[in-house]
C-alpha positions in Angstrom: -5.8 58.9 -5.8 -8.1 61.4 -4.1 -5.9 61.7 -0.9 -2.7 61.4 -3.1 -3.9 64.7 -4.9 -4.8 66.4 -1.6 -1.8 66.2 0.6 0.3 67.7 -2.6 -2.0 70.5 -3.2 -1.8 70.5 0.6 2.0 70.9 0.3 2.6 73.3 -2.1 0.1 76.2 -0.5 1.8 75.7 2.9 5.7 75.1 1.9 5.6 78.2 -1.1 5.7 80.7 1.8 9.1 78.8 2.9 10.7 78.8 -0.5 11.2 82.7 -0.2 13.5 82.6 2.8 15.2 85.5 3.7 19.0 84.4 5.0 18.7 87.2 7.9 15.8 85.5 9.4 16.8 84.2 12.8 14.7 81.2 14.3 11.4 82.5 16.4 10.3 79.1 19.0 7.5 81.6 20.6 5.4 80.9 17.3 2.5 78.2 16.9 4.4 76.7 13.7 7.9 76.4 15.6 6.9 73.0 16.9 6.3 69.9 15.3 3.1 68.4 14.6 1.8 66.8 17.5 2.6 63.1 15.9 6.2 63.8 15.7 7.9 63.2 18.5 11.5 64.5 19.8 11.7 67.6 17.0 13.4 70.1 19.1 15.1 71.1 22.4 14.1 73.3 25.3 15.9 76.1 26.2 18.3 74.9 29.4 16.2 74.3 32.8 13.2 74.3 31.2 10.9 71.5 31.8 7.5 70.5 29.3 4.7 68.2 30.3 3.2 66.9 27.1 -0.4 64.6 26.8 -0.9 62.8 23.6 -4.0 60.8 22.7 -3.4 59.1 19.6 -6.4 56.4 18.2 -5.7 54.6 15.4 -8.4 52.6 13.2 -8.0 50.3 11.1 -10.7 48.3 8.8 -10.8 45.3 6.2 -7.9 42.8 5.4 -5.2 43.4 2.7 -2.5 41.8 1.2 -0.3 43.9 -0.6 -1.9 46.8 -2.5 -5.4 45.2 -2.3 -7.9 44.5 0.3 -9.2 40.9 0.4 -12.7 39.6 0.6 -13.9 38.2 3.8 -14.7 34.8 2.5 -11.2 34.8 0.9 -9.5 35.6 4.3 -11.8 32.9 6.2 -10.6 30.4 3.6 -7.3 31.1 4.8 -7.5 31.3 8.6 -10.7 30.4 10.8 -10.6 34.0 12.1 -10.9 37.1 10.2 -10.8 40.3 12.1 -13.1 42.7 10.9 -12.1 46.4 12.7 -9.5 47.2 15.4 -9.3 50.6 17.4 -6.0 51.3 19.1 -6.1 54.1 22.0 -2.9 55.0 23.6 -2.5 57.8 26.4 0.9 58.8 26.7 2.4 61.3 28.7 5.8 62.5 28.0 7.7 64.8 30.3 10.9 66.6 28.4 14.1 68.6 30.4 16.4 70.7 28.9 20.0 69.6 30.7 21.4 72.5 28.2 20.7 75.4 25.4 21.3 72.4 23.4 21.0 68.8 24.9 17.1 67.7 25.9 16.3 64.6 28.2 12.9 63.1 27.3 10.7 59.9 29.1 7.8 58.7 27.5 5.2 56.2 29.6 1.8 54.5 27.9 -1.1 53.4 28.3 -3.4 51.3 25.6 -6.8 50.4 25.2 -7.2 48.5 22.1 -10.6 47.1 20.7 -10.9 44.1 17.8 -13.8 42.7 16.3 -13.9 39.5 14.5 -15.7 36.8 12.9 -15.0 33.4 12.8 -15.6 30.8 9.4 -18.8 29.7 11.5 -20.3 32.7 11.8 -19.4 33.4 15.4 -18.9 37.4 16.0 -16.8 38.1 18.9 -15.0 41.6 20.2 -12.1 41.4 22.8 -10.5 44.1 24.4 -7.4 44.8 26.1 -6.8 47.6 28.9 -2.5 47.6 29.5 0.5 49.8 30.0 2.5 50.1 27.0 6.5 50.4 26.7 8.6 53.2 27.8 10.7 55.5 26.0 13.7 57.4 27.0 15.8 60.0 24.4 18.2 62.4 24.4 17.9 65.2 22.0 20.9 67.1 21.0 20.8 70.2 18.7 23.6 69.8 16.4 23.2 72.6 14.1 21.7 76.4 14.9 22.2 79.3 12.0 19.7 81.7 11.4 16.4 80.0 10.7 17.9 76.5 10.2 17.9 74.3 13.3 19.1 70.7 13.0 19.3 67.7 16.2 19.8 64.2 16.5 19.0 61.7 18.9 19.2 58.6 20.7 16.5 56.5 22.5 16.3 53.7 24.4 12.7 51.3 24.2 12.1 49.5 28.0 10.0 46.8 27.6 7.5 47.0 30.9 4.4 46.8 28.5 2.1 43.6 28.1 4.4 41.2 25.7 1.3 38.6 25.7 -2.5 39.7 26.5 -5.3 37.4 27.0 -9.3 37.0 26.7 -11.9 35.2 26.5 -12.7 34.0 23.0 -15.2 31.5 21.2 -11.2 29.3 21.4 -10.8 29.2 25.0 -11.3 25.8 26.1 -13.4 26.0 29.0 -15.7 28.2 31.2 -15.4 31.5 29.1 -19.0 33.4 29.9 -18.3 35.8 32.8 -20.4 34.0 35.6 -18.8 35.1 38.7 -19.2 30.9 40.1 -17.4 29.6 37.5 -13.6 30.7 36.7 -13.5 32.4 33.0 -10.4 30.4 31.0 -8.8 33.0 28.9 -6.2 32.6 25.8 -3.6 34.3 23.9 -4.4 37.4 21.4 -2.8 38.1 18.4 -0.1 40.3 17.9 -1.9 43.1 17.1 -3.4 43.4 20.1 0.1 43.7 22.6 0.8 47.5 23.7 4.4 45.8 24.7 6.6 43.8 22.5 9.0 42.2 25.9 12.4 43.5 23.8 14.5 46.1 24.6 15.2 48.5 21.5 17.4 51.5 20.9 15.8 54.6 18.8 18.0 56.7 16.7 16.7 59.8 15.0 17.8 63.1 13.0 15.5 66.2 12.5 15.9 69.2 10.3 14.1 72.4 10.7 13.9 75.7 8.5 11.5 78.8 9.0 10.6 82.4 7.7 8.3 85.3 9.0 5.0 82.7 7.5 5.8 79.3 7.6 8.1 76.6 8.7 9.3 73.2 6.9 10.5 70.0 9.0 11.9 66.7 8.3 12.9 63.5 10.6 14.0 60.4 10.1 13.5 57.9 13.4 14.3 54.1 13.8 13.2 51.6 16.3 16.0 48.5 16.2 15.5 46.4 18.7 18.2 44.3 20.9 17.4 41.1 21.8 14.9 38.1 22.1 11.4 39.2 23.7 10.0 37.6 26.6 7.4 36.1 24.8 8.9 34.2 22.8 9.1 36.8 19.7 11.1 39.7 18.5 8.6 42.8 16.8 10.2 43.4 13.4 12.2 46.8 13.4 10.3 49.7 12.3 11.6 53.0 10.2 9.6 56.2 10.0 10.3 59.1 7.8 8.2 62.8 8.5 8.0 65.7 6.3 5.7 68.9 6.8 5.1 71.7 6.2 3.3 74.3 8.9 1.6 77.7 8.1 1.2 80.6 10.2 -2.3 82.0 10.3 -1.6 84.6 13.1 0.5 84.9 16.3 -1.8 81.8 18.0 -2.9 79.6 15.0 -0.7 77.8 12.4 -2.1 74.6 9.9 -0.2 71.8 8.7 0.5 69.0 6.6 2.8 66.5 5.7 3.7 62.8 4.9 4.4 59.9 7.2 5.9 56.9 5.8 6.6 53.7 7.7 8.5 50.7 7.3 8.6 47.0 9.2 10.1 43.7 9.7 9.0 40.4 10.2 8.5 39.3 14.1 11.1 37.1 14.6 10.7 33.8 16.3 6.6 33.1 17.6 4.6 33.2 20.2 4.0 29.3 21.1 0.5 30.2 22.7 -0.7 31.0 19.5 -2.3 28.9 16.9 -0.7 30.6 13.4 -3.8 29.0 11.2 -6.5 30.5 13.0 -6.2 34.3 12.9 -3.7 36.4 10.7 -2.9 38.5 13.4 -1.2 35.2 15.1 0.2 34.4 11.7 4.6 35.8 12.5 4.9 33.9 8.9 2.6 35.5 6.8 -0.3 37.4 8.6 2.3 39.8 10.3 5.2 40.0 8.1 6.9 43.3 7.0 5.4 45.7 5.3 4.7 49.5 4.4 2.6 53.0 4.6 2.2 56.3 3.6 -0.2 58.6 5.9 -1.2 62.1 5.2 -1.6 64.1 8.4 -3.3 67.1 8.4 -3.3 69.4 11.3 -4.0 72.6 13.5 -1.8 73.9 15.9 -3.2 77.1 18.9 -0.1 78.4 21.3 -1.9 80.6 24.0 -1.2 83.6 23.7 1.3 86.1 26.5 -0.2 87.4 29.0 -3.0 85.3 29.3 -3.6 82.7 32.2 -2.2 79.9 30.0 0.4 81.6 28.4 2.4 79.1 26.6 0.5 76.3 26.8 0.2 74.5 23.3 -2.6 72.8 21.9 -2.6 70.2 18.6 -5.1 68.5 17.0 -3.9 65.9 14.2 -6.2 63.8 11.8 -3.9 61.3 9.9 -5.6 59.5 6.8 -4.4 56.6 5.2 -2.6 56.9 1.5 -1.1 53.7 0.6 -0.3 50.1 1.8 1.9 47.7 1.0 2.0 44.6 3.1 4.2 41.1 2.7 1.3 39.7 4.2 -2.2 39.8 5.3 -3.7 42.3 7.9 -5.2 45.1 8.8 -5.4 48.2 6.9 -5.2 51.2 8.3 -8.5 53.5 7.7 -8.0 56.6 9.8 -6.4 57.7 12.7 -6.4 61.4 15.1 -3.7 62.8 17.0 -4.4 65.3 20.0 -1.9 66.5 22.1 -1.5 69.3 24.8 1.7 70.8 26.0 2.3 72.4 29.3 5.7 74.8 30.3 6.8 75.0 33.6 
């Protein structure tokens, strides 16, 4: 209820600048609140020929099982499965270099890379951590501004989701049926993770998306709506459920450098479709395509600071964003990980 109260007073002192537009106002891109918060991705074009270089470091946490609206107690969730994870840290570095082909169409690629840490317990008592070090999927999109009048810009786009990431990682685990302790003269026998623990999902997918922009001499507003549908069986034997993302913010203008946000984030998923046949569903409910990692939603409040170096300096142009993204609400089909908190940081560089 806390965080619910806080990203609408959050809302209305940065959007009430916004609701006094002026209709002369043209749009104004050299301004630290002309771009999307750093964990929005594909908001606006480039001017034609010019060509962006764009780092993003992105770790989301998450902590406790839920089910629905409600965490569950451990002993609950080790009644259920043998496993119940405990925490799980998910690093991705991505880089995302972006082309303008026109004053209006944008060509973007997006590579990863993920680190991602889980801890664990099983119902004998056994503590474990695994970790997983893997490139992640890549992303291709082209943005097309559909709509530019005054201070009102409006795009859509299309993307397309090439599966090179790791579809099925592996560790050694308490489960692994042999030699699992590292010694360099035996050979380590390693098994399947769970689900949440794959930067890849092995599908191909395409990526749809529409954004809306608005601004005034303060402030500016945004809004986008993306998808992620993919095509296809996996090629590990599993489909990742589709996934639909809505943004809304809501960026101030401090001075000609510094701006603030805030907004709302809400996802939506699918089931996975089909199952991974390395996995054992009953043990962990992160293996669990049925139940454990069904469809589900959540609302995130993101709350950010934005710097655009300033002309005439050595790094004039270059864009710096900082986004921390707090967790509002679940709602989950079945039982996982919660998100607790997560951080966004992101530098851009023009060439």
């Amino acid at each position: 209820m806390v965080r619910r109260s806080l990203i609408a007073a959050a809302l209305v002192a940065v959007s009430s600048p916004v609701a006094a537009q002026e209709e002369e106002y043209v749009w104004a891109s050299g301004r630290p609140d002309s771009q999307a918060p750093i964990g929005v991705f594909g908001a606006r074009t480039l001017d034609a020929s010019a060509l962006e270089l764009t780092y993003r470091f992105n770790q989301m946490n998450s902590r406790g099982v839920w089910f629905s609206t409600d965490s569950l107690p451990l002993a609950t969730t080790l009644q259920l499965y043998t496993v119940a994870p405990l925490t799980l840290s998910n690093i991705t570095h991505s880089v995302t270099g972006s082309y303008g082909l026109s004053e209006r169409l944008t060509l973007t690629g997006t590579a990863e890379f993920s680190l991602i840490e889980r801890e664990q317990i099983t119902n004998a008592g056994v503590l474990y951590i695994t970790g997983v070090e893997a490139l992640g999927d890549f992303s291709a999109s082209a943005i097309y501004e559909v709509y530019r009048q005054g201070p009102y810009r409006m795009n859509m786009s299309f993307g397309a989701l090439i599966p090179i990431g790791e579809a099925r990682t592996y560790a050694c685990t308490p489960f692994a049926p042999s030699f699992c302790d590292n010694d360099p003269l035996t050979q380590d026998v390693e098994v399947a993770l769970p689900y949440d623990q794959r930067p890849g999902g092995g599908a191909f997918a395409v990526m749809p998306g529409i954004t809306g922009q608005v601004q005034n001499e303060v402030a500016s507003l945004g809004a986008q709506f993306k998808a992620k549908i993919h095509v296809g069986e996996g090629s590990a034997g599993y489909t990742p459920g589709d996934r639909y993302q809505a943004d809304g913010w809501a960026a101030y203008r401090l001075n000609s450098a510094f701006s603030v946000s805030a907004g709302i984030r809400w996802q939506i998923w699918g089931r996975i479709e089909g199952a991974d046949p390395q996995l054992v569903v009953t043990q962990d409910p992160g293996n669990d395509n049925v139940t454990g990692m069904a469809g589900g939603q959540r609302a995130d409040m993101p709350l950010g600071v934005n710097l655009l170096m300033p002309e005439g300096s050595v790094l004039a142009g270059h864009r710096l964003a900082v986004e921390g993204v707090y967790a509002m609400h679940h709602d989950y089909e079945g039982v996982r990980l919660g998100l607790d908190w997560g951080l966004n940081f992101g530098y851009t560089v023009p060439f």
